[in-house]
C-alpha positions as CSV (number, residue, x, y, z in Angstrom):
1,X,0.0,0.0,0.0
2,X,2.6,2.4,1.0
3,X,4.7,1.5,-2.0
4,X,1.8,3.0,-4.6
5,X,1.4,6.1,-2.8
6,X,5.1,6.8,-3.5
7,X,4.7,5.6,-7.1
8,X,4.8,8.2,-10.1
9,X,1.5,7.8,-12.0
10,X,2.9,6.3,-15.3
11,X,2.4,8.6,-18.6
12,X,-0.9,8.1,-20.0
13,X,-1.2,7.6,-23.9
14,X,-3.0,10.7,-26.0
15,X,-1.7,12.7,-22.5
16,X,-0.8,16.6,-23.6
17,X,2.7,17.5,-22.5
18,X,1.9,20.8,-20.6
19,X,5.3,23.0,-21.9
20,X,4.8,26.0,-21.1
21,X,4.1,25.4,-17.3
22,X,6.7,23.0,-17.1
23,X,9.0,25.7,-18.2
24,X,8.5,27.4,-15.9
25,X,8.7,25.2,-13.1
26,X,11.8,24.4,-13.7
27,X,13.1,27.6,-13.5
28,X,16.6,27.9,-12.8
29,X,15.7,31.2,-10.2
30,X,12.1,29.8,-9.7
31,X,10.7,30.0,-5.5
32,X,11.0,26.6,-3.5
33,X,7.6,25.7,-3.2
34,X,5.2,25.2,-6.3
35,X,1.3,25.1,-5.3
36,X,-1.1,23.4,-8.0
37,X,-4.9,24.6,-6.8
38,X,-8.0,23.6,-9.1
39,X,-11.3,21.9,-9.0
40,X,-11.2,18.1,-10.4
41,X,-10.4,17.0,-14.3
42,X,-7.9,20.4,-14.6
43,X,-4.4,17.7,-14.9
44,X,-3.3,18.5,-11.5
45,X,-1.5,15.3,-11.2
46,X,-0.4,15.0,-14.9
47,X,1.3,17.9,-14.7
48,X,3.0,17.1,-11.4
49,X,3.5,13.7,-13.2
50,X,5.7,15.3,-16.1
51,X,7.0,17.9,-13.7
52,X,9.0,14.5,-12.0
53,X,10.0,13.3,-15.3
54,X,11.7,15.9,-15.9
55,X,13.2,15.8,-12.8
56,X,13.9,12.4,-12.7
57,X,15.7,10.4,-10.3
58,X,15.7,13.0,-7.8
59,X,12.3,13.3,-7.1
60,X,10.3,11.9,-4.3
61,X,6.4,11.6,-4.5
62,X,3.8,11.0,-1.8
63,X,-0.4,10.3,-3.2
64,X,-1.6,11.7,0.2
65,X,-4.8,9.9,1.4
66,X,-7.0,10.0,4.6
67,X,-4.8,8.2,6.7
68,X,-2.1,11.1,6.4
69,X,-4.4,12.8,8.8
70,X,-2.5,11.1,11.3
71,X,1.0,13.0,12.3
72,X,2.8,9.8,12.6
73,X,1.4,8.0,9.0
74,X,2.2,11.7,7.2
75,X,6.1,12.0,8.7
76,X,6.3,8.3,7.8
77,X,5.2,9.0,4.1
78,X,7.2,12.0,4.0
79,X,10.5,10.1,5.0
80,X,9.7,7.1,2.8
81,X,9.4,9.9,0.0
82,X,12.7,10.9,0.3
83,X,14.3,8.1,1.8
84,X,13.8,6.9,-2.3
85,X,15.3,10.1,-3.4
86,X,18.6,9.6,-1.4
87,X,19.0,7.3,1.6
88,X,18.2,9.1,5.0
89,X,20.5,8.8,7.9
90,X,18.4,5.7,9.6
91,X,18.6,7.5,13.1
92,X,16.7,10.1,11.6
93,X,13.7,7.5,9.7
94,X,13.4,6.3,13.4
95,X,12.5,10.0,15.2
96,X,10.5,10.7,12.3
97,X,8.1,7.6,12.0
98,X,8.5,7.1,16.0
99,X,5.0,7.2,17.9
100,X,4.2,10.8,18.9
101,X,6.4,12.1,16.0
102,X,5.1,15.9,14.9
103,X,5.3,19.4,13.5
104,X,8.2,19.6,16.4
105,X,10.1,16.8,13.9
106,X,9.7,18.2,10.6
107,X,13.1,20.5,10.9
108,X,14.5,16.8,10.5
109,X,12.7,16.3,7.1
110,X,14.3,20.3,6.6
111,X,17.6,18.9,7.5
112,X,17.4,16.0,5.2
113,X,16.8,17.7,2.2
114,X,19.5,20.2,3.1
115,X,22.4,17.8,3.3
116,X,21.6,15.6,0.5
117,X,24.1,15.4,-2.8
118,X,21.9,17.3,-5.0
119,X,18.7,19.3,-5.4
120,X,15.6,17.1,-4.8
121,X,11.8,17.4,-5.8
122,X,9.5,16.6,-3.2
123,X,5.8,16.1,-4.7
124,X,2.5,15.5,-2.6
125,X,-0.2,15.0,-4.6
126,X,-4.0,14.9,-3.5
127,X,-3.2,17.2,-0.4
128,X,-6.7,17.8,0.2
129,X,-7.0,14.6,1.7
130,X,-5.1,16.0,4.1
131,X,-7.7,18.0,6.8
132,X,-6.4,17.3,10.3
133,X,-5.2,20.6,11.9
134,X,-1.7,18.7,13.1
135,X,-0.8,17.0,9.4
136,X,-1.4,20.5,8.0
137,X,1.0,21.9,10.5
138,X,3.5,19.8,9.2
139,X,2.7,20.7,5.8
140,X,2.8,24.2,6.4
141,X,6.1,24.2,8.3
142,X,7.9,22.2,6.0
143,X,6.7,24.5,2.8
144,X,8.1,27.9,5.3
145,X,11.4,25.9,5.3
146,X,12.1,24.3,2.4
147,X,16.2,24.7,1.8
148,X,17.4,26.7,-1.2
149,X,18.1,24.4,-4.3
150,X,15.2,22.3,-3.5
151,X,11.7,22.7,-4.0
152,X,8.1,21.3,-2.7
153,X,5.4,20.7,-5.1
154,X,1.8,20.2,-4.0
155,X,-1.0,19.7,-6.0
156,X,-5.0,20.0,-4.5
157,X,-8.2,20.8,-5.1
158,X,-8.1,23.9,-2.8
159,X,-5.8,27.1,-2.2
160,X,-2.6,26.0,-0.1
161,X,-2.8,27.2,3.5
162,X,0.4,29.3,4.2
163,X,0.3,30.9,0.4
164,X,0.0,34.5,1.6
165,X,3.0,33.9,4.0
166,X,5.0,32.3,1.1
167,X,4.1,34.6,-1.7
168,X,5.2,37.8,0.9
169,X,8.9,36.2,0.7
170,X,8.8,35.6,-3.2
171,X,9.0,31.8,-2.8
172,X,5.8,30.2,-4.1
173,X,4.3,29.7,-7.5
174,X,1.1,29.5,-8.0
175,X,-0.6,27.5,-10.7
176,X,-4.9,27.7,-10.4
177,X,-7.6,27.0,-13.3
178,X,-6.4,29.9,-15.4
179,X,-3.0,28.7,-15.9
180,X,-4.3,24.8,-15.9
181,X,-7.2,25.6,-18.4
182,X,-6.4,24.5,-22.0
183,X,-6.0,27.0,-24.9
184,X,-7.3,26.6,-28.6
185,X,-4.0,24.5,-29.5
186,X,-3.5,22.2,-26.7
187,X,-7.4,21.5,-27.0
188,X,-6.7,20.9,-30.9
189,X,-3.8,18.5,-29.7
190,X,-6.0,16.7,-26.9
191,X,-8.9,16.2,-29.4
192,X,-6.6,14.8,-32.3
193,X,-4.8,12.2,-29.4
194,X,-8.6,11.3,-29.2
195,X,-9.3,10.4,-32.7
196,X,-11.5,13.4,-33.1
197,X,-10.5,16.0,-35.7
198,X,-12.7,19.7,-35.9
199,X,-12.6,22.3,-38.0
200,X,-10.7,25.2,-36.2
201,X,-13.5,27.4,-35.2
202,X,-15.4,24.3,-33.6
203,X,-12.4,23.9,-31.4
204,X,-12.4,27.3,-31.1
205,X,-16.0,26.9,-29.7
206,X,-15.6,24.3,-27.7
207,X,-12.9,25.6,-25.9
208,X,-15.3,28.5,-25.2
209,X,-18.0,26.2,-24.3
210,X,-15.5,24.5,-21.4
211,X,-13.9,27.4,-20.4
212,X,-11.0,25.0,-21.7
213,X,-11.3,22.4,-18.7
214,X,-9.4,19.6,-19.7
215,X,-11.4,16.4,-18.6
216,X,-14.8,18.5,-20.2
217,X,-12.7,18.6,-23.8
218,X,-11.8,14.8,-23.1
219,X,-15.5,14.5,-22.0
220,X,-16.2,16.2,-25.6
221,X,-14.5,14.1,-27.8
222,X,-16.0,10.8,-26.1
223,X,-19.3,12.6,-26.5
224,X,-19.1,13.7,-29.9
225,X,-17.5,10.3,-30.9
226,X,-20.4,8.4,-29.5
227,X,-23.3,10.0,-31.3
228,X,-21.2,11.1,-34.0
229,X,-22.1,14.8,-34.5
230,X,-19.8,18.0,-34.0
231,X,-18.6,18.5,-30.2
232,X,-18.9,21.7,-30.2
233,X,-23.1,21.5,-31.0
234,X,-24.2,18.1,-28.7
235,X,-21.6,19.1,-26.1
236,X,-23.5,20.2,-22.8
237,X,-23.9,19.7,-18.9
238,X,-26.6,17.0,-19.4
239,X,-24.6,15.1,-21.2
240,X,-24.2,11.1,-19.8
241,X,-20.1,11.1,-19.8
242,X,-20.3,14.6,-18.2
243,X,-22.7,12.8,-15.5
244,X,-20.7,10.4,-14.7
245,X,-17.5,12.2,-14.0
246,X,-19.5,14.5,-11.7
247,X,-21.1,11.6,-9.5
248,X,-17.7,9.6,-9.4
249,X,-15.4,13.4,-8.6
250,X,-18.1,15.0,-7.0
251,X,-21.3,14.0,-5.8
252,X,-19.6,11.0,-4.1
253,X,-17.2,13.0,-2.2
254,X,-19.9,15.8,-1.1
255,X,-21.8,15.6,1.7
256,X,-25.6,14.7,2.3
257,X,-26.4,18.5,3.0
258,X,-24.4,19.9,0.2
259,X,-25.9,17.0,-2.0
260,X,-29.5,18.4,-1.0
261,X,-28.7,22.1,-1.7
262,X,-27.5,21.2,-5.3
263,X,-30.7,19.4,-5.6
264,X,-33.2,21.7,-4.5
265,X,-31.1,24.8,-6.4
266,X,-31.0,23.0,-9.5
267,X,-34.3,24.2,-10.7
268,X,-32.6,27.8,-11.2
269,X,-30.7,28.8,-14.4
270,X,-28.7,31.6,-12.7
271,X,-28.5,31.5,-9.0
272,X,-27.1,34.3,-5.7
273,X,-27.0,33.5,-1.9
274,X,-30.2,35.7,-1.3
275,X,-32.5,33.9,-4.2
276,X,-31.0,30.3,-3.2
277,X,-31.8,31.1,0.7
278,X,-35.5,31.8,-0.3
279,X,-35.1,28.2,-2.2
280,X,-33.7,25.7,0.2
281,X,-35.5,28.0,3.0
282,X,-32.2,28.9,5.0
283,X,-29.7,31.1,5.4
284,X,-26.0,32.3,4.3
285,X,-26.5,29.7,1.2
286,X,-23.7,32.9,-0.5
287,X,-21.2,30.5,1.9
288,X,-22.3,27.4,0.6
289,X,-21.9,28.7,-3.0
């Protein structure tokens, strides 16, 4: 188990090499820590995926889950991370994945990235698994302190907690949907690498239509393959591969509450806090939204 949450995902076939951004992640002068922040089908991991082939062998990579809620599992994963990067001195694997190990250890993890033989990439990937107020405290130490020469990546579906703090000092970048979202080319490329060829203005459109989300332009070509008409015209919310992604990223993961609010709002084309509180009959739904 813990062996595939240090594993690389492998490169996917019809996969678009994201240049640009990797260019500039790999900055020579670029900041230590790199924070990947957007909703689900945007490439997150893809792109943290090529990031560490580039970077390759020096590149440690943790798939965080729920059990890194735990101090103790999280230093563990951390330390197994790099311990694949560069063996780590073995008295320092026993402080950090000891019983009671926490935020107090992670100038150890610091440490061991400092003295290692060359600069190392340490990737966590799904870090919004991560919700317990003590495994974020490690997270958010160890982004303050990563050493000069190496850098933290961390990809998840919401804004990384100490950004403000690390963009003050010049040592974060940022990557959100604007950056993530595909333009008329890339979506040209993804739809080719799907057997699906359109005239330039219908791509043209369609990236319009997504708002150039790649798993929607995916989504697209499946659609527009199955019923055999133009992407760009069948394309829509209603449509059953669109569905599907939604309940499996989505409406499985949301709660019974929030599942009831999309429900009940779902009647309304365009939709504000005030009109969906006089809806669902409560308050503050501006939060929810």
């Amino acid at each position: 188990m813990l062996d595939a949450k240090l594993q690389v995902p492998p490169p996917r076939p019809g996969i678009v090499v994201r240049s640009s951004l990797l260019d500039r992640m790999v900055a020579a002068d670029g900041p230590n820590v790199i924070a990947v922040a957007a909703p689900p089908g945007y490439g997150k991991t893809t792109l943290l995926a090529q990031l560490s082939e580039r970077e390759r062998p020096r590149v440690g990579w943790l798939s965080a889950d729920r059990l890194d809620n735990d101090p103790a599992v999280l230093l563990t994963d951390l330390a197994a991370a790099l311990d694949r990067i560069e063996a780590l001195d073995r008295a320092v694997v026993r402080a950090l994945t000891s019983m009671g190990a926490g935020v107090a250890t992670v100038p150890l993890l610091v440490d061991a990235l400092r003295s290692m033989t060359g600069p190392a990439l340490l990737v966590i990937d799904q870090a919004d698994e991560i919700t317990s107020p003590e495994s974020l405290d490690i997270l958010t130490e160890l982004a303050l302190s990563v050493p000069d020469g190496s850098r933290l990546a961390i990809a998840s579906r919401h804004h990384f907690g100490p950004a403000a703090r690390l963009r003050a000092r010049r040592g974060l970048l940022e990557i959100g949907v604007e950056e993530l979202a595909m333009d008329a080319a890339e979506a040209d490329e993804l739809l080719r690498r799907a057997d699906l060829e359109l005239a330039d203005d219908d791509v043209a459109a369609l990236v319009e239509r997504t708002e150039g989300w790649p798993a929607g332009l995916y989504l697209a070509a499946l659609a527009a393959k199955s019923g055999g008409a133009t992407a760009g015209i069948v394309f829509a919310g209603d449509d059953r591969f669109v569905g599907d992604y939604l309940r499996a990223e989505f409406l499985e993961r949301a709660s019974r509450s929030e599942v009831a609010f999309l429900t009940r709002t779902s009647i309304l084309d365009r939709m504000c806090g005030p009109l969906c509180d006089a809806v669902v009959g409560r308050r503050r739904s501006g939060d929810v939204l």
